[in-house]
C-alpha positions in Angstrom: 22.8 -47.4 -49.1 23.4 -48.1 -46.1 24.8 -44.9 -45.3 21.7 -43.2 -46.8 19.6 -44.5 -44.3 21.5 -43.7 -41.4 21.6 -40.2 -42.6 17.4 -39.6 -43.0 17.2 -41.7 -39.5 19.1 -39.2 -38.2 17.2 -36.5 -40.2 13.9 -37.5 -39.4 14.6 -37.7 -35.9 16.4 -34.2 -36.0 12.9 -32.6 -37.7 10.8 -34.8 -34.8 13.0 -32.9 -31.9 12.7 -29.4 -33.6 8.7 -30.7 -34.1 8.7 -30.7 -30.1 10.8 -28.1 -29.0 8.4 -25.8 -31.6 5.1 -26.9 -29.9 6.8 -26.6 -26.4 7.4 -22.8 -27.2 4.5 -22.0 -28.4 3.2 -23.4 -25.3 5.5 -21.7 -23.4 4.2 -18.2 -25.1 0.4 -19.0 -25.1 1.1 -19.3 -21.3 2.7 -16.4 -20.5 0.8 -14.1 -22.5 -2.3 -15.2 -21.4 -1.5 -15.2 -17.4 -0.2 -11.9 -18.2 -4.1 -10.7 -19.5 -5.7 -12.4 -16.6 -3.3 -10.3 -14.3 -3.9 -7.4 -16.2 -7.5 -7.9 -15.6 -6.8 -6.6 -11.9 -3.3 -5.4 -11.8 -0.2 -4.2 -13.7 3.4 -4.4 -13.1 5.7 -1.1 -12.8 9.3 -1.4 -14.1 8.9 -4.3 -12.7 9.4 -3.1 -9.3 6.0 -2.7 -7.9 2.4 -4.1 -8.0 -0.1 -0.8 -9.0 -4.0 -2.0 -8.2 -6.0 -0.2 -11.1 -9.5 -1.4 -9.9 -9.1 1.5 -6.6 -11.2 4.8 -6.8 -13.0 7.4 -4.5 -10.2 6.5 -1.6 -11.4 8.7 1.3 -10.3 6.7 4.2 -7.2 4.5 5.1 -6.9 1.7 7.3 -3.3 0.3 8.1 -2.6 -2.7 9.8 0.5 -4.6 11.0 4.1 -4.4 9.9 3.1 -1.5 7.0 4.8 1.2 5.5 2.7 3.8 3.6 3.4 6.8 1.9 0.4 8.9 1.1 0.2 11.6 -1.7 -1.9 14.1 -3.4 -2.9 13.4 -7.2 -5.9 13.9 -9.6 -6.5 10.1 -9.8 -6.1 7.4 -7.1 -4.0 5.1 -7.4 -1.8 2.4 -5.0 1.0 0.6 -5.4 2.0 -2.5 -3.8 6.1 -3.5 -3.2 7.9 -6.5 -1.8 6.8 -8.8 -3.5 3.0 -8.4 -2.9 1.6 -12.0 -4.1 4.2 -13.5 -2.5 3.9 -12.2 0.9 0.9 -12.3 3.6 -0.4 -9.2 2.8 -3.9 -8.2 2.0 -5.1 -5.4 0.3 -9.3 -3.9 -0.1 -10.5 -1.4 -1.2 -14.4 -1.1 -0.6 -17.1 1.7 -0.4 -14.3 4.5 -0.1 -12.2 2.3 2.4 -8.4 1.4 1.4 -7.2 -1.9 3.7 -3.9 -2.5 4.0 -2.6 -5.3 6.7 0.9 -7.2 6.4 2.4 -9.3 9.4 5.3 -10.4 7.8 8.6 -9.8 9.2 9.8 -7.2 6.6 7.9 -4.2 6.2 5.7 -4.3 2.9 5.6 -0.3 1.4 2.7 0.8 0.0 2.3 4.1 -1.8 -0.8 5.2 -2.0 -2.4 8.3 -4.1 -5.5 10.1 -3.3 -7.8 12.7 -4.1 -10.2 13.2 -2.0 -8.7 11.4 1.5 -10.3 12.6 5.3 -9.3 10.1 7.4 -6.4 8.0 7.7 -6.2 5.6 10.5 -2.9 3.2 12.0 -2.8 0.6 14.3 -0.1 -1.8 15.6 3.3 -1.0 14.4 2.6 0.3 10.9 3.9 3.7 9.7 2.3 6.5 7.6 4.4 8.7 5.7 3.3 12.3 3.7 5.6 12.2 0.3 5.1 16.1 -0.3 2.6 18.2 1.5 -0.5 16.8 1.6 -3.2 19.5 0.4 -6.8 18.9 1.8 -10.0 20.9 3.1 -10.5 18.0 6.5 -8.3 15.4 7.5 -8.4 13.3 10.8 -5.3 11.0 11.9 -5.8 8.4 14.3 -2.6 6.9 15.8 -2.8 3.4 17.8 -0.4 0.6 19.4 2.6 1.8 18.7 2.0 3.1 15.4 3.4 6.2 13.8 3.1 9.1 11.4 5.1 12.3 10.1 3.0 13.9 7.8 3.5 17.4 5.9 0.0 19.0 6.3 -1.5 21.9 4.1 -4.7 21.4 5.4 -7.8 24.0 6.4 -9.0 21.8 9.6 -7.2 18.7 10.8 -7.9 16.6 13.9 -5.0 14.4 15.1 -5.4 12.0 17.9 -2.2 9.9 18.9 -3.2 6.7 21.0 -1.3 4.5 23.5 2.4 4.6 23.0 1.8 6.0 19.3 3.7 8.5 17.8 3.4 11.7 15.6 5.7 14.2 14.0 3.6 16.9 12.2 4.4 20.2 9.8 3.1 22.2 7.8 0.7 25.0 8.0 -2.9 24.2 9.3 -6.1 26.6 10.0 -7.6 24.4 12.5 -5.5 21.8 14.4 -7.2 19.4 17.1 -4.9 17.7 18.7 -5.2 15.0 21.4 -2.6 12.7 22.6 -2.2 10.4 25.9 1.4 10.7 28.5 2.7 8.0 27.0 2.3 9.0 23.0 5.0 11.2 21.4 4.3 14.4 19.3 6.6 16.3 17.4 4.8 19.6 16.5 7.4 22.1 16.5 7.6 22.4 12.5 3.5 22.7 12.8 2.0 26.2 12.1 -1.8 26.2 12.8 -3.8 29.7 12.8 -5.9 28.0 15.9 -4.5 25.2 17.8 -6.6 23.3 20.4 -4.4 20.6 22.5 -5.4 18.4 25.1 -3.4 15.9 26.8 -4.9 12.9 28.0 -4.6 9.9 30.9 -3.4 6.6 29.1 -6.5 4.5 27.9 -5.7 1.1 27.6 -4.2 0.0 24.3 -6.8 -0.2 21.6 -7.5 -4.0 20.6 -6.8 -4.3 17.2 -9.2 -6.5 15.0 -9.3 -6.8 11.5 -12.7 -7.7 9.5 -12.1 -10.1 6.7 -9.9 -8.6 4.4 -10.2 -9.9 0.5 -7.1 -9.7 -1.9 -7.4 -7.7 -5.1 
């Protein structure tokens, strides 16, 4: 009898340790799925290797900040999305009344890839970069560089104005009807793969370098 007892204390505290292991699952589960809906609320997660905002739309003008690479495309919907690790890095992200934000001090570059439809303006301060990944196909576009920013864009544009800043620089191709294009002697510009109809081109004294201040950017 003795035995017997030994064996359901040993059952009963089997079925109590399955009992708790079962509830600690399903706690487990509940948890994840439902920090998965909040972040879906706001984001979603691409083969796991990037961050896409969904809650962007009607991005006309980019603003890039700090230690950023962005590559900028043409597409029927907009759309941006976020590498490195976004949530774990100093990077902030907004997107507000047609403006895209984008400003990362951190010490490795964070890549953002960013999809437009209707964009006109892109401007780059401090030491970010802005890449075209194809042509990019527009009616107006204005590029301003500053700092010691940089940009090598594809254009396929109708009128473009380009101004490259400080000790910016700018390597441009593509075929252009109108090309404004102002720089200062100590900016770079690479323009010898750029075929505009019209170009007008004035070189400028160095201005000082533009401060660069950021307003109060919110995270998405």
């Amino acid at each position: 009898m003795v035995v017997i007892n030994e064996i359901q204390t040993i059952d009963n505290q089997k079925i109590k340790i399955m009992k708790t292991s079962v509830i600690t699952i399903a706690a487990l589960v509940a948890l994840t799925f439902g920090t998965v809906n909040l972040s879906k609320a706001a984001t979603k997660i691409d083969n796991n290797t990037a961050v896409v905002l969904n809650n962007v739309s009607k991005i006309n003008k980019i603003e890039i900040h700090g230690n950023v690479e962005v590559f900028v495309s043409d597409g029927t919907e907009d759309q941006v999305k976020v590498y490195n690790k976004y949530y774990s890095e100093n990077a902030l992200v907004q997107s507000q009344n047609g403006v895209l934000r984008i400003s990362s001090y951190n010490a490795e570059k964070l890549v953002v890839w960013v999809t437009a439809n209707d964009l006109r303006s892109i401007n780059v301060y401090d030491n970010a970069d802005v890449k075209s990944f194809g042509k990019l196909s527009m009616i107006d576009l204005d590029v301003n560089l500053y700092n010691t920013a940089s940009a090598t864009l594809n254009l396929d544009t109708y009128n473009t104005a380009v101004s490259v800043n400080d000790h910016a620089k700018a390597n441009l191709s593509g075929n252009v009807e109108q090309c404004d294009l102002q720089y200062t002697t100590q900016a770079t510009v690479n323009q010898t793969e750029l075929k505009a109809l019209t170009l007008n081109q004035v070189k400028q004294n160095a201005k000082p370098a533009t401060t660069n201040q950021v307003d109060d950017i919110a995270v998405l």
